[in-house]
VOGU-3710 file (C-alpha; in Angstrom, 3 decimals, decimal comma):
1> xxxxxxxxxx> 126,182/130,048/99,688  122,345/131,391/99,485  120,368/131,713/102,501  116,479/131,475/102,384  115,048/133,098/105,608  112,549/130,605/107,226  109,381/131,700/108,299  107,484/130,178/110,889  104,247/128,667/108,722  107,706/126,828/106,476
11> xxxxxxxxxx> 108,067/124,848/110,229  104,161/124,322/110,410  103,863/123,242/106,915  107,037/120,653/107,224  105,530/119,501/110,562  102,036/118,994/109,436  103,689/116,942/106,376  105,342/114,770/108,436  102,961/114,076/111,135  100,810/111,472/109,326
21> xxxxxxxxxx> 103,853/109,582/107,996  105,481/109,187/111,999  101,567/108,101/112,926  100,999/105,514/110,535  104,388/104,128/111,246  103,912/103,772/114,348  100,651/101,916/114,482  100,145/98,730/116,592  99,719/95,369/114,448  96,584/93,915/115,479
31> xxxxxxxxxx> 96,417/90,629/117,049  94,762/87,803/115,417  93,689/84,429/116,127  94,496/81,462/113,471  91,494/79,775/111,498  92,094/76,794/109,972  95,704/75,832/108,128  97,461/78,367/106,415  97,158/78,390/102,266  99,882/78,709/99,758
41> xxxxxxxxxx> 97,354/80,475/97,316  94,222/82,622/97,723  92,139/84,050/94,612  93,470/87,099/93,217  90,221/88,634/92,303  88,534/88,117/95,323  91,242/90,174/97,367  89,117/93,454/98,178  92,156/95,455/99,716  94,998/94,482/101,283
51> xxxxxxxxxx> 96,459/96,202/104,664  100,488/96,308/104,891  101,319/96,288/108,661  105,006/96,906/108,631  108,125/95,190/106,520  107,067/91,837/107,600  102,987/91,732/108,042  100,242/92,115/104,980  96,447/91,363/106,003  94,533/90,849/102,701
61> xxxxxxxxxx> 91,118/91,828/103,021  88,522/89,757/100,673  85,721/90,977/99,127  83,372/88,473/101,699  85,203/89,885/104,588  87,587/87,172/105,550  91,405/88,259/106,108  94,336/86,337/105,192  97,734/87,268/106,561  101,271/86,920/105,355
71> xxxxxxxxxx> 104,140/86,758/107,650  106,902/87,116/105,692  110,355/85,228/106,369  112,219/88,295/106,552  111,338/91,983/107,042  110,659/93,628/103,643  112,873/97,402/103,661  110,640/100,247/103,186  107,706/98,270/103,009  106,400/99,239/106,494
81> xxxxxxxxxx> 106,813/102,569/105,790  105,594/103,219/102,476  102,706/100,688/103,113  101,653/99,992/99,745  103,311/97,189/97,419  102,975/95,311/93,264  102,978/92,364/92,391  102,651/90,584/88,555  101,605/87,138/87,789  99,715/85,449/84,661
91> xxxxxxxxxx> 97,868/83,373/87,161  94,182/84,097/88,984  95,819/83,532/92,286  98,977/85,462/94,501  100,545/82,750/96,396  103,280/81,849/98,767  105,770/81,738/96,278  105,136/85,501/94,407  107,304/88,315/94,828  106,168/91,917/95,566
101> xxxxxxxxxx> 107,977/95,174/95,067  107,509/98,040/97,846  105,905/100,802/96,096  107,224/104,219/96,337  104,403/107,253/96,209  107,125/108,894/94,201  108,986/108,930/90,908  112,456/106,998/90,545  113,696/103,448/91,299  111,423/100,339/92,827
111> xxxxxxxxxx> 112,081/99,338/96,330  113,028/95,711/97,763  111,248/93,059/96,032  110,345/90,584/98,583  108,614/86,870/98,728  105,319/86,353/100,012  104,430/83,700/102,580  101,801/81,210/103,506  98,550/83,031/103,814  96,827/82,165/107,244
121> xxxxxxxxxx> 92,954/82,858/107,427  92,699/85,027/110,846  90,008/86,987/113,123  91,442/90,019/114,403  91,173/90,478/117,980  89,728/93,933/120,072  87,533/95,053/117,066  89,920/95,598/114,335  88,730/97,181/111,145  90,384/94,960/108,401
131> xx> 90,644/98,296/106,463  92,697/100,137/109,016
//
């Protein structure tokens, strides 16, 4: 067996890696208060950004500002954590019925491919950026 000695800036460097990923994980979904009736389809091109909030909660931002989220049925694995997602369709909108795929920052297999949900129109409460 081979030993590597490890130095004390290896720990720093490992630490300092790892920070940002426990942080984001661990930050607090925003509140938000309902507008309107939820919609099984919103434009695809006017979707600035969208915002995953862990497995289960996506805000998508659009380009005039308003944000729609989806509650999905089930927690989506990874998706929380690697906070980014795909999607294909032929069609000018996403809707209810789409699937995503968690997107991993790093070669080798997809992750969980998940359904979207209804996409409720919301304010976000205490001063939210929708771009957090």
């Amino acid at each position: 067996m081979i030993r590597l000695p490890i130095r004390p800036h290896h720990a720093l460097l490992a630490a300092a890696l790892l920070a940002p990923v426990v942080a984001a994980a661990d930050r607090p979904i925003p509140e938000a208060t309902p507008v309107g009736k939820p919609q099984l389809c919103i434009s695809r091109v006017a979707i600035a950004n969208s915002v995953v909030r862990s497995d289960q909660v996506i805000d998508f931002v659009m380009r005039d500002r308003r944000v729609f989220r989806a509650t999905l049925a089930r927690p989506c694995p990874d998706l929380g954590y690697q906070r980014g997602f795909s999607y294909a369709t032929s069609l000018d909108r996403l809707c209810a019925s789409d699937l995503i795929t968690v997107f991993y920052n790093s070669p080798g297999p997809q992750g969980a491919t998940c359904a979207l949900a209804p996409f409720q129109q919301v304010t976000l409460a205490g001063g939210w950026k929708a771009a957090r």
